[in-house]
C-alpha positions as a LaTeX table, in Angstrom:
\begin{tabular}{lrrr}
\hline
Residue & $x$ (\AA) & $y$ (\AA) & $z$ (\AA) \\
\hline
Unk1 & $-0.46$ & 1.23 & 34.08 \\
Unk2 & 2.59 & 1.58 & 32.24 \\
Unk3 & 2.38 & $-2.55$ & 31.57 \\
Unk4 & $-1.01$ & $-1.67$ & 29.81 \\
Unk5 & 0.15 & 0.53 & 27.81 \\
Unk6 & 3.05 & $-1.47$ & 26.49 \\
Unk7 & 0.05 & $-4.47$ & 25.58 \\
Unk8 & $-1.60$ & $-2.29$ & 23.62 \\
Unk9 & 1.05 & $-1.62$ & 21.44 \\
Unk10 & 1.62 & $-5.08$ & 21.11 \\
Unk11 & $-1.81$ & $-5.45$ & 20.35 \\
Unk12 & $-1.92$ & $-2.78$ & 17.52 \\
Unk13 & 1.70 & $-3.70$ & 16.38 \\
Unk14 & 0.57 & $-7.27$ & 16.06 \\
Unk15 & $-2.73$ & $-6.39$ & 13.72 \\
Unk16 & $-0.39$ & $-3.89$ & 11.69 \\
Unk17 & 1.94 & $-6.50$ & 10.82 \\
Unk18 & $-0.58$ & $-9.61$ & 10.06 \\
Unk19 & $-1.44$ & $-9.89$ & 6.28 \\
Unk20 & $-4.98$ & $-9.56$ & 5.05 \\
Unk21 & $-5.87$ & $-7.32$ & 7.95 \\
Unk22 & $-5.63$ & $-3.77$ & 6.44 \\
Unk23 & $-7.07$ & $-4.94$ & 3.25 \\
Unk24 & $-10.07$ & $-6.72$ & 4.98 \\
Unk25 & $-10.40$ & $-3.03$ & 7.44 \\
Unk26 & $-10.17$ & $-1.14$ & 4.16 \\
Unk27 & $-13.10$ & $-3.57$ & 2.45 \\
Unk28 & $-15.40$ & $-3.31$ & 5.65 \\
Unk29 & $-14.53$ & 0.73 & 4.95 \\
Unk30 & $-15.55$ & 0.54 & 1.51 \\
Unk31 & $-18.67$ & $-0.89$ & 2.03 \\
Unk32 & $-18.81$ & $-4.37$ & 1.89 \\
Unk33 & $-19.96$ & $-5.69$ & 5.08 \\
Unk34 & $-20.93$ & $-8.99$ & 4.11 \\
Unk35 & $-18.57$ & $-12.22$ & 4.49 \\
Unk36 & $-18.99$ & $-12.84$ & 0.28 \\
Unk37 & $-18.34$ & $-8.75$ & $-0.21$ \\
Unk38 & $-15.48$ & $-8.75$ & 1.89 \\
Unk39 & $-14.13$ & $-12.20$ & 0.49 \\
Unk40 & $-14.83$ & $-11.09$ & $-3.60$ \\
Unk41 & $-12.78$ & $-7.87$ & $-2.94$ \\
Unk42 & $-9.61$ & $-9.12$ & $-1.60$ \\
Unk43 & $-8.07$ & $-10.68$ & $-4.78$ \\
Unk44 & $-6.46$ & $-14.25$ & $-3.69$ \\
Unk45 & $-7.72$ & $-14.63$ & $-0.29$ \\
Unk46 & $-8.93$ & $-18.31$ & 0.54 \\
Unk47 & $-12.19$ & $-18.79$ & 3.02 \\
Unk48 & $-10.07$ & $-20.38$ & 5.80 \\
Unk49 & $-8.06$ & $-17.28$ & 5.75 \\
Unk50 & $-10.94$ & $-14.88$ & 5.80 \\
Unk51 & $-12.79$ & $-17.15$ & 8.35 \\
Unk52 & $-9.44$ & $-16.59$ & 10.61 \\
Unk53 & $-8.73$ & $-12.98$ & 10.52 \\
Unk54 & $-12.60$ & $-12.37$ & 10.35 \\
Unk55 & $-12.53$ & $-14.30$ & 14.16 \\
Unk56 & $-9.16$ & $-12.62$ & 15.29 \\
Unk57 & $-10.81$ & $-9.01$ & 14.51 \\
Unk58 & $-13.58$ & $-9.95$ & 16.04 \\
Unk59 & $-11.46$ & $-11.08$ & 18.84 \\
Unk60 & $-9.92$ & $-8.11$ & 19.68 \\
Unk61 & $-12.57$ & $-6.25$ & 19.46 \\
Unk62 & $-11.71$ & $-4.57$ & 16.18 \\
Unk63 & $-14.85$ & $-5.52$ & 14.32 \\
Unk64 & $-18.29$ & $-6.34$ & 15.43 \\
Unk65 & $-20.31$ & $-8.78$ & 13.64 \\
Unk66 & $-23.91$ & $-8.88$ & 13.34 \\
Unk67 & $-26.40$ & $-11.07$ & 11.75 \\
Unk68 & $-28.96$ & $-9.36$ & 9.48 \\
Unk69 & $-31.56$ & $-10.92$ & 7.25 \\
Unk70 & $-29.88$ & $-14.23$ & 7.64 \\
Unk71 & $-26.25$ & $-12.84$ & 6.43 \\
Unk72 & $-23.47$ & $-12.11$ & 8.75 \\
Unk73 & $-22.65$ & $-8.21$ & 8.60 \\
Unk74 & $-19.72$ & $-6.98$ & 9.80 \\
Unk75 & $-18.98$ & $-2.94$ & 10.88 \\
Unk76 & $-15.74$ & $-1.29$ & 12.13 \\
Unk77 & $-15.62$ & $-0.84$ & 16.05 \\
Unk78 & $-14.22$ & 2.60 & 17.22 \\
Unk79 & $-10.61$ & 0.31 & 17.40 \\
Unk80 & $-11.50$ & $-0.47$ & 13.75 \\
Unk81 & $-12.22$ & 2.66 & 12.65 \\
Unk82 & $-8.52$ & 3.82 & 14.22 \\
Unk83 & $-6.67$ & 1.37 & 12.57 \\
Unk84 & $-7.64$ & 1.93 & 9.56 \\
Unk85 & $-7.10$ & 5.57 & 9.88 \\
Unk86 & $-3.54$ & 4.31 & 10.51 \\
Unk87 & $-3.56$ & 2.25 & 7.35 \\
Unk88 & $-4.41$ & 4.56 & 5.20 \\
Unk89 & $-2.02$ & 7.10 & 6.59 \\
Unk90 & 0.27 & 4.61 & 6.26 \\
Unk91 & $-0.36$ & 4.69 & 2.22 \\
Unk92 & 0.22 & 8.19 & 2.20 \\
Unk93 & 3.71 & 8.08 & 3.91 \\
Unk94 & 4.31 & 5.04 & 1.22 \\
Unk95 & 3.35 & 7.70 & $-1.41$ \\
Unk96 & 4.92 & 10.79 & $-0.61$ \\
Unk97 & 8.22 & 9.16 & 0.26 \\
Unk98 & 8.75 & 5.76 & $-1.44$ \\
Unk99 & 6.61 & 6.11 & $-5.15$ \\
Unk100 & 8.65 & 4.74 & $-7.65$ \\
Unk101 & 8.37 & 6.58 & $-11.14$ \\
\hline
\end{tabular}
């Protein structure tokens, strides 16, 4: 049990840390479930790169992907949905405690 525990960490450590993750959470959030929403609302962010975070979330069961009217539409899974709870709590902390003025 304890070893499980210990992976998960590592799991959610592992998403924390990769770049493009919380903003593509926060788009899916916001809204924008479709590959070309998600992709026009992270400034600088190249298809390839999408196209491999989009498959890692999906991986680990973060995201869910689903293919309506011919588009692929992608929702938060209940992992999603904490982990970005995280992230933005994570923008508060950086708020409260590290806003430069």
């Amino acid at each position: 049990m304890k070893n499980t525990v210990f992976n998960g960490f590592e799991i959610v450590q592992d998403l924390i840390k990769l770049r493009w993750i919380p903003e593509i959470l926060k788009s899916i959030d916001m809204e924008n479930h479709r590959y070309t929403d998600i992709l026009n609302s992270i400034p600088y962010m190249s298809h390839t790169e999408l196209n491999r975070k989009l498959a890692l979330l999906l991986d680990k069961k973060v995201i869910i992907k689903k293919d309506i009217e011919e588009n692929n539409y992608y929702e938060l899974e209940d992992f999603g949905k904490d982990l970005i709870h995280i992230f933005y709590h994570l923008e508060d902390l950086e708020e409260k405690y590290f806003k430069i003025s």
